[in-house]
C-alpha positions in Angstrom: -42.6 106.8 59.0 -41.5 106.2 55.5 -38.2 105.4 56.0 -39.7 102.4 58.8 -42.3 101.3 55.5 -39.2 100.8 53.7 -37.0 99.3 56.1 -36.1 95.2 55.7 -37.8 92.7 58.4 -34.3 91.1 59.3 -34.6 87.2 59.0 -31.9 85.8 58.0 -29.5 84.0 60.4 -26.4 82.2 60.8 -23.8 82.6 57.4 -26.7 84.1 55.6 -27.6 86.9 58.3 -23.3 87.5 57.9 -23.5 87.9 54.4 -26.7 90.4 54.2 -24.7 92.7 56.7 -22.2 92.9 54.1 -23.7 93.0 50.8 -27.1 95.4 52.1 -24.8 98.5 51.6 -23.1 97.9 48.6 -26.4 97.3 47.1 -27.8 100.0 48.2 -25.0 102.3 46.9 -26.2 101.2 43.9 -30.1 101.9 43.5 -31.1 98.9 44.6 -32.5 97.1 47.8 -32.0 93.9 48.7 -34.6 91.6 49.5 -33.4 88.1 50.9 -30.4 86.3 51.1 -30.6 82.6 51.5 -27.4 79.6 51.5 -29.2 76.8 49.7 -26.4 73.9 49.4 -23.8 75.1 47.5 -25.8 78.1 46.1 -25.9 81.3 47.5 -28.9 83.0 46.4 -28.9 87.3 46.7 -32.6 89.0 45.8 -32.9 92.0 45.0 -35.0 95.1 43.3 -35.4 98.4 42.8 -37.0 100.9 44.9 -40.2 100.1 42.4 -40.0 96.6 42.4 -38.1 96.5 39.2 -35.2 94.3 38.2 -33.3 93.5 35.1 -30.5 91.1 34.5 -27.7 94.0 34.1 -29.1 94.8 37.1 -28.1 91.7 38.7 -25.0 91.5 36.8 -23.9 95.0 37.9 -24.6 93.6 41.5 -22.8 90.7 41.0 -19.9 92.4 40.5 -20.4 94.6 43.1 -20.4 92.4 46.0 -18.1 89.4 44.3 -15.2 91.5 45.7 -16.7 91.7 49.3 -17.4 88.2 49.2 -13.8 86.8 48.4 -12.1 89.5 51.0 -14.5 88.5 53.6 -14.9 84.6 53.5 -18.4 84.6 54.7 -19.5 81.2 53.0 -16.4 78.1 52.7 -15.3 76.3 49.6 -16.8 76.8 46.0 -19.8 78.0 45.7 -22.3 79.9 43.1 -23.3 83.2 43.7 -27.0 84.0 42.1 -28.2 87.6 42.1 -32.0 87.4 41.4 -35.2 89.7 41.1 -38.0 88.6 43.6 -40.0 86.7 41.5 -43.9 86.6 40.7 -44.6 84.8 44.4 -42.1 87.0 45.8 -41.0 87.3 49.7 -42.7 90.3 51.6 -39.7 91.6 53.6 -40.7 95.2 54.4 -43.7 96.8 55.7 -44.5 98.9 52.5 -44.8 95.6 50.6 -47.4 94.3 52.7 -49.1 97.8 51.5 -47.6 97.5 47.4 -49.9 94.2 47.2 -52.6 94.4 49.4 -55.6 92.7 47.7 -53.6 89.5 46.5 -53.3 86.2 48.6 -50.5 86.0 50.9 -48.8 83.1 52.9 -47.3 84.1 56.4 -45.4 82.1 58.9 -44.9 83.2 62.6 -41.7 82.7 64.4 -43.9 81.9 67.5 -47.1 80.7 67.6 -50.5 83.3 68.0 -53.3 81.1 69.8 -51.7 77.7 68.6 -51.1 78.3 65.1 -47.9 79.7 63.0 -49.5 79.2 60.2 -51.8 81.5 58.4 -53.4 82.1 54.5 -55.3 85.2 53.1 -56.1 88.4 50.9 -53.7 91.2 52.0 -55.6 94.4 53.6 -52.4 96.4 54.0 -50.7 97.2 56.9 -50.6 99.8 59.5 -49.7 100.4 63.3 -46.9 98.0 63.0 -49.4 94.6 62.3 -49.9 92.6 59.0 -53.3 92.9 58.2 -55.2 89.7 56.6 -58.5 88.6 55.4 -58.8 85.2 56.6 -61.5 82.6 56.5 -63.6 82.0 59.2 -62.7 79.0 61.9 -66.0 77.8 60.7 -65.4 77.5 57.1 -68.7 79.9 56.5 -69.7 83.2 56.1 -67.3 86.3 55.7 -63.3 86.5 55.9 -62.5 87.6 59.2 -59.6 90.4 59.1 -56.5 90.3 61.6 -53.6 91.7 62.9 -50.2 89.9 62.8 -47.6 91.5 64.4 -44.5 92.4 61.8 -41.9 91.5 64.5 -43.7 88.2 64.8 -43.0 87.6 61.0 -40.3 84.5 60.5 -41.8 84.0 56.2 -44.2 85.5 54.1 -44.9 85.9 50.4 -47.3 86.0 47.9 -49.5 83.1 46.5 -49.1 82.1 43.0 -52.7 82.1 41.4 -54.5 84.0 38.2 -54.6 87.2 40.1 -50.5 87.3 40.8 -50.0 86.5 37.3 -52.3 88.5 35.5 -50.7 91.2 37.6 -47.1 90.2 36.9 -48.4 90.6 33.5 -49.3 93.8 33.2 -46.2 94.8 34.7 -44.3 93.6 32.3 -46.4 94.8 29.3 -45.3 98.5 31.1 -41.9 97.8 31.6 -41.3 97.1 35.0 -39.5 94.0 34.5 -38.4 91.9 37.3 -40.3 88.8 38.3 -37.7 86.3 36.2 -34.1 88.2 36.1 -31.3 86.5 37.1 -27.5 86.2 37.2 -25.2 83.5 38.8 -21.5 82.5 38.4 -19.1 80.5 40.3 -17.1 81.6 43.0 -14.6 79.8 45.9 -13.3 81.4 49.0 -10.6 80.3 50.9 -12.3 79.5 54.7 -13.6 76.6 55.9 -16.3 77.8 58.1 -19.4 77.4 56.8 -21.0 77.9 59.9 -19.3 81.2 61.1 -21.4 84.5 62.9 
């Protein structure tokens, strides 16, 4: 059961699902997890954090280094590009079920791949999760009276992350007042590879 709390919600497609397949070990090998990958233009953006949700920016560097190597034998993105290795952030992606659990009583934002009664779309305090559903305080359809809680399937998931408000941050804050920093490391340098298909599986 742990190991399923700590496993990744797989979301990422095309060139991006291509190059988590190849980094997500090398990562690991090193202490780390990764969170998302994402191809933004030219940019090619690796999260990742501790088991605690920690990051630092030799962490990041010593990442960097690890998967540079991968990334130039392999080819997975064409042309130049700039490989940024980064901690989560302060409204940080929820990619695994245990996160979902690590913040429950802060606001979240989740986005369904398919549609639950006509709406993909859905804002609320995190209750935690259990028996494989996202659960969410939500308001009511009628604006009044008490959140209603729900159930959100995980495999349903396409997006979700925190919300950025006084809570997060106040949070964030005392985190890094204890020394669990890792809501603004980062590291990125330029890189080119030698295909010229951007769009390969």
């Amino acid at each position: 059961m742990a190991a399923d709390m700590a496993k990744r919600m797989q979301v990422e497609t095309g060139v991006a699902a291509k190059v988590a397949r190849l980094v997500e070990p090398a990562i690991e090998e090193l202490g780390y997890r990764l969170v998302r990958v994402r191809l933004s233009g030219n940019t090619l953006q690796i999260m990742a954090e501790r088991p605690d949700g920690s990051m630092t920016v030799g962490g990041c560097q010593d990442i960097s280094r690890a998967i540079s190597p991968l990334l130039d034998v392999n080819d997975p993105v064409a042309g130049k590009y700039s490989l940024e290795v980064s901690s989560p952030g302060v409204d940080r992606p929820l990619v695994r079920p245990e996160d979902f659990e690590r913040w429950a009583g802060f606001e979240a934002k989740v986005e369904l791949s398919t549609p639950l009664a006509g709406r993909k779309r859905f804002r609320g305090k995190l209750e935690g999760f259990d028996d494989g559903e996202v659960r969410l305080f939500i308001p009511p359809p009628e604006k009044a009276g008490e959140d209603v809680l729900i159930g959100l399937d995980i495999k349903a998931i396409g997006d979700a992350r925190l919300v950025m408000n006084d809570d997060l941050l106040k949070a964030a804050g005392e985190r890094a007042r204890a020394g669990e920093v890792g809501d603004g490391a980062a590291w990125t340098h330029e890189t080119e590879t030698e295909t010229n298909d951007i769009n390969a599986e």
